[in-house]
N, C-alpha and C positions, 0 to 999 in steps of 0.2 A: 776709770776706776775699775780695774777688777782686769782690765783687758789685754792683751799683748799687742804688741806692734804688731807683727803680720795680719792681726784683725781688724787695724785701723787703715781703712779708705780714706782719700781725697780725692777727690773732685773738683777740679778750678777748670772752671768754663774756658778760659784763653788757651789752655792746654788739652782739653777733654773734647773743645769743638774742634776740628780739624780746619780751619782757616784755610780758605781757597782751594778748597777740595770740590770734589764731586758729592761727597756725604754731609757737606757740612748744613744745607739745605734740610735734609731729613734730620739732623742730630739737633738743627735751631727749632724746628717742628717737636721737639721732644723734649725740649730746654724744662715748662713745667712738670713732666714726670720724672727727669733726674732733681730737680729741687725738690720733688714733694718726698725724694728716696732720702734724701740727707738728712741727718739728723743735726745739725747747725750750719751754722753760714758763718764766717770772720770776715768783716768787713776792714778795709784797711781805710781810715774814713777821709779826707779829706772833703775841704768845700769844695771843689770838682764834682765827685761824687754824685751829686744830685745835680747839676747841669749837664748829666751823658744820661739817654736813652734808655740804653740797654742796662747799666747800674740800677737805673730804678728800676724796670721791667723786671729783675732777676730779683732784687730786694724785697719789690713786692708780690711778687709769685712765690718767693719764700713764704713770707707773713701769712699768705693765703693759708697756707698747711700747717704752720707751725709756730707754736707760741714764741712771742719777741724774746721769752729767757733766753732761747736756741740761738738768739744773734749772739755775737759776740766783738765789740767795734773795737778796733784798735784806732783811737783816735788823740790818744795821751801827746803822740809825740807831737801833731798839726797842731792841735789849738793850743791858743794860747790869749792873752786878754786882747791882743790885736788882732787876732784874728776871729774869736764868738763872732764879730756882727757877719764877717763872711759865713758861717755856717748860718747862723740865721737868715740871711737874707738869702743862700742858696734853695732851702725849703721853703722856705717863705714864698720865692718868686717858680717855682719848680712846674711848668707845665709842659706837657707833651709837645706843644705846639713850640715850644722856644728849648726844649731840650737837645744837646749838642747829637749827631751820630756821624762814627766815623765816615760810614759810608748812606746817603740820604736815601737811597734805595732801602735802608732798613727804618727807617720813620713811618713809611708806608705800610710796610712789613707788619711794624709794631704796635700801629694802631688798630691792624686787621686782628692782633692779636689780643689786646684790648679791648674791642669789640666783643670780643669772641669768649673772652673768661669774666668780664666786669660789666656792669651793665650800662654803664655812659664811663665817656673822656674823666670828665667832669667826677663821678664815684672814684674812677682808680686813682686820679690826682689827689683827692681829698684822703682814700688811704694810707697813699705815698705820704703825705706831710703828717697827718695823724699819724702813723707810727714813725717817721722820723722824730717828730717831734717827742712822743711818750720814749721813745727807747732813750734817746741823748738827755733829754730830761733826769730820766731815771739813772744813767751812767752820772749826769754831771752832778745829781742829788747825793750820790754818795760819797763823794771827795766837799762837798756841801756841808755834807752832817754834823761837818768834824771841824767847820770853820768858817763863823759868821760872814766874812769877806767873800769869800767861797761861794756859799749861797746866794748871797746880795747880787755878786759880779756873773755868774756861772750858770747859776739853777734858774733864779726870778726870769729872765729873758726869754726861756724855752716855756715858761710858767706863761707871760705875756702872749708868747705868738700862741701858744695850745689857748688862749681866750680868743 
């Protein structure tokens, strides 16, 4: 609102880290100060999403600094009624210890970094699903509002796992 294009930045990690670099080491060291510069994040969301490492890592180092309005999931086109229990059950079961990484030398990496910003495994995990849960909650409540089925199929289920 209000802003021109030349004064709107992006920021996408896959592009911004230099991959197999020399820098890329110091630029993953610096991963929560370019999240905490952003002023949102667009998740492209798939059930994957939450069984990879570093998706959560970045997700929830976002959360740390900034309110979940600032998310913004594009997850309209994956789900579908065949598919909710896969998003449920990927938060649902979502731990460090069983989360996918491309390379496992970064697992190790990431729990150092875990350690390091959260105060147990265990706290940043229960973050990770607590704001998964409330964000998809809240996206799936508004297409919900408008349509009893909606709610019933869509919203209750995210309602259940957040009990």
């Amino acid at each position: 609102r209000g802003c021109k294009w030349e004064d709107v930045t992006f920021w996408i990690d896959k592009c911004c880290i230099p991959q197999r670099h020399e820098l890329m080491p110091k630029c993953v060291a610096l991963i929560e100060e370019f999240l905490q510069r952003c002023d949102g994040m667009i998740v492209l969301l798939t059930w994957h999403y939450f069984s990879r490492l570093w998706c959560v890592y970045e997700w929830a180092a976002f959360l740390v600094y900034h309110d979940p309005k600032n998310v913004i999931m594009q997850v309209d086109a994956f789900m579908r009624p065949s598919s909710l229990q896969l998003y449920l059950d990927s938060v649902e079961n979502f731990s460090v210890a069983a989360a996918e990484c491309y390379d496992e030398n970064d697992r190790h990496y990431l729990k150092e970094k875990v350690a390091e910003y959260y105060y147990s495994e265990a706290a940043f995990e229960k973050f990770a699903k607590g704001t998964a849960v409330a964000i998809m909650g809240v996206s799936c409540l508004r297409e919900a509002s408008r349509d009893q089925s909606a709610y019933e199929q869509d919203y209750l289920p995210w309602v259940a796992l957040a009990e």
